[in-house]
C-alpha positions, -999 to +999 in steps of 0.1 A: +000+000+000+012+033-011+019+062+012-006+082-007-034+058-004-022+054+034-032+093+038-059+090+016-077+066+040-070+086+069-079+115+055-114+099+050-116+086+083-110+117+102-123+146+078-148+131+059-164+172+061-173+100+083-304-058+115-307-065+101-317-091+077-358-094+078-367-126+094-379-157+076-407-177+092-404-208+088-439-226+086-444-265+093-468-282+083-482-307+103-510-335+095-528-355+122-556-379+109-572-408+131-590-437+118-616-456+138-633-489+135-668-497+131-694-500+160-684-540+167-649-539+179-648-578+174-661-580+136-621-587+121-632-561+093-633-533+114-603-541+130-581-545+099-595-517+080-592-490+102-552-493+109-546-492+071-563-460+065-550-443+093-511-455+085-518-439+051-528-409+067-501-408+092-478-412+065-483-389+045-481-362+072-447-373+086-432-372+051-434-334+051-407-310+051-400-275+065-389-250+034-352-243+040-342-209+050-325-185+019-285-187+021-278-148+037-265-131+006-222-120+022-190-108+015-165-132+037-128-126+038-102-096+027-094-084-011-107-072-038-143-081-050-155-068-086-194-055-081-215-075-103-192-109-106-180-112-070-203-090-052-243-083-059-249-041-059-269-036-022-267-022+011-244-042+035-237-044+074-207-056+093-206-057+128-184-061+158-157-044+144-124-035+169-099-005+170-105+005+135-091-026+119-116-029+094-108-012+061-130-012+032-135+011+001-156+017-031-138+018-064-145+036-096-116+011-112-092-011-104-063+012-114-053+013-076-045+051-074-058+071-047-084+091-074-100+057-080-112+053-045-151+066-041-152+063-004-135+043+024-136+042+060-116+025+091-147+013+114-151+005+149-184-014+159-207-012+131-207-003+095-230+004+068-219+004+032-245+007+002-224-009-029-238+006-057-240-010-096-214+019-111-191+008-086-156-018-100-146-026-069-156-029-035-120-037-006-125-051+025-094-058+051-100-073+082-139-068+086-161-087+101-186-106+076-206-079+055-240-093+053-267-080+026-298-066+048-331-048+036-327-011+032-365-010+035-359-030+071-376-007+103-374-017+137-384-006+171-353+006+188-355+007+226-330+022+255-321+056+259-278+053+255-259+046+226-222+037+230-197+062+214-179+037+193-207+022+183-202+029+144-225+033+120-261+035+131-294+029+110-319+055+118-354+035+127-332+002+135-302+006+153-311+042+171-341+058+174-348+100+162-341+121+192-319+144+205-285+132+223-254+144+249-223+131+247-201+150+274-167+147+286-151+145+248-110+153+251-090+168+222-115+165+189-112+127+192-149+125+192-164+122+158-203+121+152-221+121+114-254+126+101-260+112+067-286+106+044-274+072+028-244+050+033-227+061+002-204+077+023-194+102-002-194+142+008-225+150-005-241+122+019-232+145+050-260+162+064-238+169+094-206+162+113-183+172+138-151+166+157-162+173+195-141+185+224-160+189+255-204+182+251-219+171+220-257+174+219-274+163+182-307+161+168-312+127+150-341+131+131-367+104+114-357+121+078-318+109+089-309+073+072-275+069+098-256+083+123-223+077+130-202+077+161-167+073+166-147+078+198-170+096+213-181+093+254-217+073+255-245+093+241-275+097+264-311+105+248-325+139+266-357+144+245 
């Protein structure tokens, strides 16, 4: 890696002014017949046709199957994957992400100079990336699985603190609209982002800043994320 591309990234990381799947239900289906003999329990008639039609029932319900969840659509491992042919356009979620290892980037080739790169980002906790069809390349080094989720996905979010190094938040899902604190913050190394897609580009920013000190922001339901980054916890006030 070049020492260009090395400032590149950071430069990303620190100035960018930077669920879940819907759950299958799985339905079984399950037959019950019972047969019964006629009114003389002795006649050997009755006794020999009822057992065969109720095996034939029982059968038949036994033999069915549950459907078999969908394989989750993921990205697994580092390198290079070509949108299209190694990776399906979509929006994408890592989680549990430590210390900024995790590196990824958009592409607009795969010349490998620094003007190529659309957008990157070295994540803690969680990240969204939407990877979009114009794309050539999509990076990924040390990340935790990306896994393809429903950009259409709501939730119910509950609690009233998010951590600071939580990462990249889905409004609606991950955090709900409200206004936060974060206090105690020392020397800018808080960083908080409004956006209104995970592009991640500079015209995504709705909002950002680098906080010493208290930090109060209003997420709002028009918001798509909001990212956090070495921040102290954030506390919901209203």
């Amino acid at each position: 890696m070049s020492k260009s591309q090395t400032q590149q990234r950071n430069w990303f990381a620190r100035h960018k002014v930077l669920t879940a799947a819907g759950a299958i239900v799985v339905v079984v289906a399950i037959g019950a017949a019972m047969g019964g003999g006629g009114e003389d329990a002795k006649t050997p008639e009755a006794k020999s046709s009822a057992p065969a039609s109720s095996g034939s029932k029982d059968s038949g319900a036994t033999g069915s199957k549950a459907p078999e969840k969908p394989k989750a659509v993921t990205i697994d491992g580092d390198g290079d994957f070509e949108v299209g042919s190694d990776v399906k356009p979509g929006l994408y979620r890592s989680t549990g992400n430590k210390d900024a290892e995790c590196y990824w980037e958009r592409a607009k080739d795969a010349s490998g100079e620094v003007d190529s790169i659309l957008a990157n980002d070295n994540v803690t906790g969680t990240a969204y990336v939407e990877i979009k069809s114009s794309d050539k390349l999509f990076t990924s080094t040390s990340c935790g699985t990306w896994e393809a989720v429903d950009p259409k996905a709501a939730g119910t979010p509950s609690g009233t603190t998010v951590k600071g190094s939580a990462g990249t938040l889905k409004v609606g899902v991950d955090i709900a609209p409200g206004t936060y604190k974060s206090t105690g913050n020392k020397d800018a190394e808080c960083y908080w982002e409004r956006s209104k897609d995970a592009s991640h580009g500079v015209d995504s920013i709705l909002a950002n800043d680098n906080v010493t000190g208290t930090a109060v922001v209003k997420i709002t339901a028009k918001d798509a994320y909001f990212k956090t980054a070495g921040c102290a916890d954030w506390t919901k006030t209203g």
